[in-house]
N, C-alpha and C positions, 0 to 999 in steps of 0.2 A: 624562438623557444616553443615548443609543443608541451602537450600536455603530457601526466604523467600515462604508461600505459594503462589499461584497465578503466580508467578513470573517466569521466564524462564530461562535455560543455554543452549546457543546454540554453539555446537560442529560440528569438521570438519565433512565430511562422512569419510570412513564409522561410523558410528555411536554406540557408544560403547552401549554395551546390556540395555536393559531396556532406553535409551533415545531415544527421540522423533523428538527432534529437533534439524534442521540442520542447519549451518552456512550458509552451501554453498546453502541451497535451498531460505532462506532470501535472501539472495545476488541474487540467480537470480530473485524471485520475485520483488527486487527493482531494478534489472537492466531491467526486461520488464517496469513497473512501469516509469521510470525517460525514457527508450527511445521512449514510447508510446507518454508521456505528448509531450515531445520535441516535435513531429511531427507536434503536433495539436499546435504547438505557444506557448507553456508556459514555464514561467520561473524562474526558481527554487529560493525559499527563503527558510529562515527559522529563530524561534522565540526562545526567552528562555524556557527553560523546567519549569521553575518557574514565577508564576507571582502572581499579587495582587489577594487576594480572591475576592475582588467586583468585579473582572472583570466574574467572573461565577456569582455573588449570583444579579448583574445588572440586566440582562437577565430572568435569571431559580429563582430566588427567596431564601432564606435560606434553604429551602429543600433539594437544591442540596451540602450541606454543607457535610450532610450524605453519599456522593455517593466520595466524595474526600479524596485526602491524604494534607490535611492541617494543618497548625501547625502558630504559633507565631516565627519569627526570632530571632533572639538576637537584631535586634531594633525595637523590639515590635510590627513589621510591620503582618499582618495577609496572609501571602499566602499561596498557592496550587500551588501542580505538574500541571501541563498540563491535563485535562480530553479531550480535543477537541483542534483543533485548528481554528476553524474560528472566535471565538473570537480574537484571537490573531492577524492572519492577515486582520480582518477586522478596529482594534485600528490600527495597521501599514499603512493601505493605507487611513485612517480617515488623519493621519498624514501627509503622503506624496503624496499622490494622483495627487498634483498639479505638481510632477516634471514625471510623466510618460502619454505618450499616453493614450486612452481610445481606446475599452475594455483593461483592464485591465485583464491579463490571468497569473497566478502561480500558481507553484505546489509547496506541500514540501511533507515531507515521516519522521513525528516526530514518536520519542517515547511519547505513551501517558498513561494515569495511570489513574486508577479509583478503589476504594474499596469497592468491591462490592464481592457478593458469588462466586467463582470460579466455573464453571461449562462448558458442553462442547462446544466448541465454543467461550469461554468469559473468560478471565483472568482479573488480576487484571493490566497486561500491556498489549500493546500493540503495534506493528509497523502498520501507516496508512500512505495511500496516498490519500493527499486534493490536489485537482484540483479546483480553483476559480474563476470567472469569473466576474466582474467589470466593470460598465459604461454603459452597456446597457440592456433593458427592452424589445426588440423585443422578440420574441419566437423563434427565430434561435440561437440565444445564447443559451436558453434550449436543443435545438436539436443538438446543436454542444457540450454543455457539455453530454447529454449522448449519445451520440456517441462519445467520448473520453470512456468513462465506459466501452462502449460495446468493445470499440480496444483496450482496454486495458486487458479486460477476454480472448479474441480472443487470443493478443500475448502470452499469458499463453496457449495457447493449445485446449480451451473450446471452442465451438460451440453454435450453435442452439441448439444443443438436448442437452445440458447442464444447460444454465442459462436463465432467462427470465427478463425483465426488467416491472417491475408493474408502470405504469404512472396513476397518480391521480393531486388533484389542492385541496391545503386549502380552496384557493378563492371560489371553487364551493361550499367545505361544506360550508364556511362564509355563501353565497348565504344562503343553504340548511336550516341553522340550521336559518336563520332571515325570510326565509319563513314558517318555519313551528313554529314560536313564541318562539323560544328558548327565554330563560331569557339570559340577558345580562350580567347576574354580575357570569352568571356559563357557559361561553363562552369557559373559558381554562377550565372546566371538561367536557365538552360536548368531545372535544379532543381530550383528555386521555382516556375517554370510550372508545371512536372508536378505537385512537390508539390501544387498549387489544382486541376490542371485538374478533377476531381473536383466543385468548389466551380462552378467557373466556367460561364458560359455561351462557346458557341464562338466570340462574336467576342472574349472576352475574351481564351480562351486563345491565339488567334492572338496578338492584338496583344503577351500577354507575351512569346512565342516567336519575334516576329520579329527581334528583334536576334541571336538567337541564330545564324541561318541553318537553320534545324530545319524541316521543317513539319507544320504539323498532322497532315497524313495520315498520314503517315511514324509516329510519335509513336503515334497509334491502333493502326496495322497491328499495333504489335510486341506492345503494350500486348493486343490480339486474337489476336494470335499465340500470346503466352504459353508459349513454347518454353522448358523448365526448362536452366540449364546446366547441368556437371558435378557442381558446388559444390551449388546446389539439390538436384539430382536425388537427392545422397547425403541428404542434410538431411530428405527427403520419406521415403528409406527407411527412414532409422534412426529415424523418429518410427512409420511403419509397423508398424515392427520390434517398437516397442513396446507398439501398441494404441494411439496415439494419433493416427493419418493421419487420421483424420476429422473432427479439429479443425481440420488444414490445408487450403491451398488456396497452389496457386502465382498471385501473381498481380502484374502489374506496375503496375497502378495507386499501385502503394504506392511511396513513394521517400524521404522522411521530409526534415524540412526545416533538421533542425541541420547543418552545414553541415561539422561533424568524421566525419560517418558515411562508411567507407571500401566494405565488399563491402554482406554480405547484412542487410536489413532485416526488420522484420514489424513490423506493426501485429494486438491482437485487436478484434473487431467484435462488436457482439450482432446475433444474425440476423437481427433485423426490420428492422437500421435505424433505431432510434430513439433512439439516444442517438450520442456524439462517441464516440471512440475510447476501451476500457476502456485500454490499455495500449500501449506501442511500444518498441523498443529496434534494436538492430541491432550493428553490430563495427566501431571507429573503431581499427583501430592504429595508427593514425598521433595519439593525442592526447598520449600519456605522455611520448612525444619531444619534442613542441614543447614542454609544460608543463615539462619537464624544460631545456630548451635543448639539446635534442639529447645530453643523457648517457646517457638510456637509452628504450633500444627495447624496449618491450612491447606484444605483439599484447592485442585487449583487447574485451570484447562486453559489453554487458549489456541492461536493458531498465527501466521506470521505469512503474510503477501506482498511479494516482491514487485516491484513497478518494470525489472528490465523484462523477463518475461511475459508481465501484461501488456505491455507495450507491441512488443511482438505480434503476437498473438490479435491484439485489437487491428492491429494495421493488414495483417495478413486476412482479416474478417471483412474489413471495409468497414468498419467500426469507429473510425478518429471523426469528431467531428470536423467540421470547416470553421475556422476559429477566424470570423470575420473581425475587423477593428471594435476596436473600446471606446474610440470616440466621437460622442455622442453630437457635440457638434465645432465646427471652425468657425473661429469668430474673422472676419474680414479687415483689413484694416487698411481700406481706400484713402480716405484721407489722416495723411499724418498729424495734420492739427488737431485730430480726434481721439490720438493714441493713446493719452491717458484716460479720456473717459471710456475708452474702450476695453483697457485694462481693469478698469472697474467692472464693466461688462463680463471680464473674463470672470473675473473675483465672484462675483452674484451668482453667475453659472455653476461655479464648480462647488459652493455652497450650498447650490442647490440639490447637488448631488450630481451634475451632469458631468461627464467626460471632456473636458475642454481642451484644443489646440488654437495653436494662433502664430502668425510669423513675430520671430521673435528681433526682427531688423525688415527696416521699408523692403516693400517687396510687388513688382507691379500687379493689378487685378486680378488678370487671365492667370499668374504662377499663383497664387493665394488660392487661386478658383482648382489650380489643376492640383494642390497639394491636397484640398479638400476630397476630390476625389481618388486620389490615390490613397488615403486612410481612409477611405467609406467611410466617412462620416454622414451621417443620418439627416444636417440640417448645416446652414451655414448660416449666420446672423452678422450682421451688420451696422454700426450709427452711421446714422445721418443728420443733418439738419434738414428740418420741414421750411414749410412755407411763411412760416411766422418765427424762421430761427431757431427754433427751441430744437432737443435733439428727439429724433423718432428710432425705433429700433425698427428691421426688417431681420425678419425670420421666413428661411426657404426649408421647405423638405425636399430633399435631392431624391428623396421615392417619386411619390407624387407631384414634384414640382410648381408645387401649391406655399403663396408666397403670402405673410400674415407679416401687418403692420401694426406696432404699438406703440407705447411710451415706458421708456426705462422703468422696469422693476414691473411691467407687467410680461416678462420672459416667460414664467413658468405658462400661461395660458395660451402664448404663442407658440409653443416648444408642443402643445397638450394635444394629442392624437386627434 
């Protein structure tokens, strides 16, 4: 049996031949991840992995019907896995909004699913972390969510000369595309043009842009121009302000392609170029309204980071840590008449907080010895009987090879650096 395509199995290190993915490197990605958000004030929720299909096809239209793993339930109900989550937590705080402070700041880190080509960078799942922000409309709220983005690549390891953050505003294209006579009713293809033109070669993007009334030229100029508005301009200081202008760049290439994004967008990039987009978000206030039926208005921003492309990316850096063993120590078990009280041994250990192993059936000295070292374990401990009978504990640090004898339940000072 194999797995299904697209799909991932992720194993402890070291990593058995021909697999890619590690358990323990997910795990540290969401442990920078969850203690990044923390700092900045957020706090953590999270949604069903299943939900009604009109909660996607509300927004994106029947199109995105194709991009899902949807199915009929057994009570005929129409739902989808997860493709995104800010629809989700945007119905959640539509709901309850009234029992929390404003801004409103959460993070979650779902599994999320889409069926689409598997290719590099892009799976058919995924682990993301959405960082959201709620209740206010000022431009410091933009500048405080991506400055969360940017300290959150940071605590991964990345720098300046790694990632860049591309800052743009739909608002301005809105502007753009009603000053130069775009037609109205090809408003969301104008959009999608921009969104590809990047991708595209130039007859293509003509051809997307010509129902629009747009043209090409037009489209580049401004895109070349890159004239920050007001809204930007603040956004570039206050990240300035902080030490962090060097991550950004104004740029309008960026326009992002879910079709709920209201002002200003960003995408981050790695410098060379070689991989898809680490992350993107931008500020839809207009979604909590319509998911709501128009009972409530809340301005609302956030941004969504995929773990397949960070991964990449990290490893291509030299960036993955070296994820040594967990445990902390191997308890010995030379004599078998001691195995119960040595199981207590284990019990007091691992109560103490420590990482404990032990053979789990008789097993001679030297293989107990060589297990210990093949799980880098830190220490190995052992009962004994002393001179007078009674039982002695020996603790070794397999660093220092510095060997500390006691009496049962005085572990923690023998264990103590």
């Amino acid at each position: 049996m194999q797995r299904l395509k697209g799909f991932r199995e992720f194993f402890p290190e070291p990593l058995p031949p021909g697999q890619e993915w590690s358990c323990d490197l997910r795990q540290h990605i969401q442990d920078c991840w969850r203690r990044t958000a923390r700092r900045y004030g957020f706090r953590e929720y999270d949604g069903p992995p299943l939900e009604p299909l009109e909660l996607y096809t509300a927004k994106s239209g029947d199109e995105i019907v194709g991009q899902l793993f949807n199915f009929e339930d057994k009570g005929k109900d129409a739902v989808a896995l997860r493709p995104e989550m800010t629809p989700t937590v945007a119905r959640m705080v539509a709901a309850t909004e009234r029992a929390y402070r404003k801004p409103i700041k959460w993070f979650s880190m779902p599994q999320l699913f889409r069926y689409e080509m598997p290719q590099k960078g892009r799976l058919r799942e995924h682990y993301q972390l959405n960082c959201d922000l709620f209740g206010e409309t000022d431009p410091g709220a933009d500048a405080e969510v991506i400055a969360l983005m940017i300290d959150v690549l940071r605590s991964l390891g990345l720098g300046e000369e790694d990632f860049v953050i591309r800052l743009s505003s739909r608002k301005a294209w809105q502007e753009f595309f009603e000053r130069e006579g775009g037609k109205v009713e090809a408003a969301y293809a104008f959009f999608q043009a921009v969104d590809k033109m990047e991708r595209d070669d130039a007859e293509t993007f003509a051809r997307r842009l010509e129902p629009t009334g747009i043209r090409p030229e037009a489209v580049r100029a401004f895109v070349s121009e890159g004239k920050p508005t007001v809204e930007l301009q603040g956004i570039l200081d206050n990240l300035t302000a902080r030490g962090l202008g060097g991550y950004v760049r104004l740029d309008y290439g960026v326009i992002r392609g879910l079709a709920y994004y209201t002002g200003v967008v960003f995408e981050a990039f790695d410098r060379k170029g070689e991989f898809r987009a680490i992350a993107g978000g931008g500020r839809y206030d207009g979604l909590v309204e319509m998911l709501s039926g128009g009972k409530v208005r809340m301005p609302a921003l956030g941004f969504g980071m995929g773990d397949v492309v960070l991964a990449l990316l990290l490893r291509e850096r030299g960036l993955v840590p070296s994820f040594e063993s967990t445990i902390d120590v191997v308890v010995l078990v030379e004599d078998e008449t001691l195995r119960g009280e040595s199981l207590g041994l284990v019990q007091r250990l691992r109560e103490a907080g420590r990482a404990v192993d032990y053979t789990l059936t008789p097993l001679k000295a030297d293989k107990q010895f060589k297990r210990a070292l093949e799980l880098g374990a830190g220490h190995w401990a052992r009962l004994e009987r002393g001179e007078d009978g009674g039982l002695v504990v020996r603790v070794k640090d397999l660093k220092t090879r510095v060997e500390r004898v006691g009496k049962p339940g005085e572990e923690p000072a023998l264990l103590a650096e």
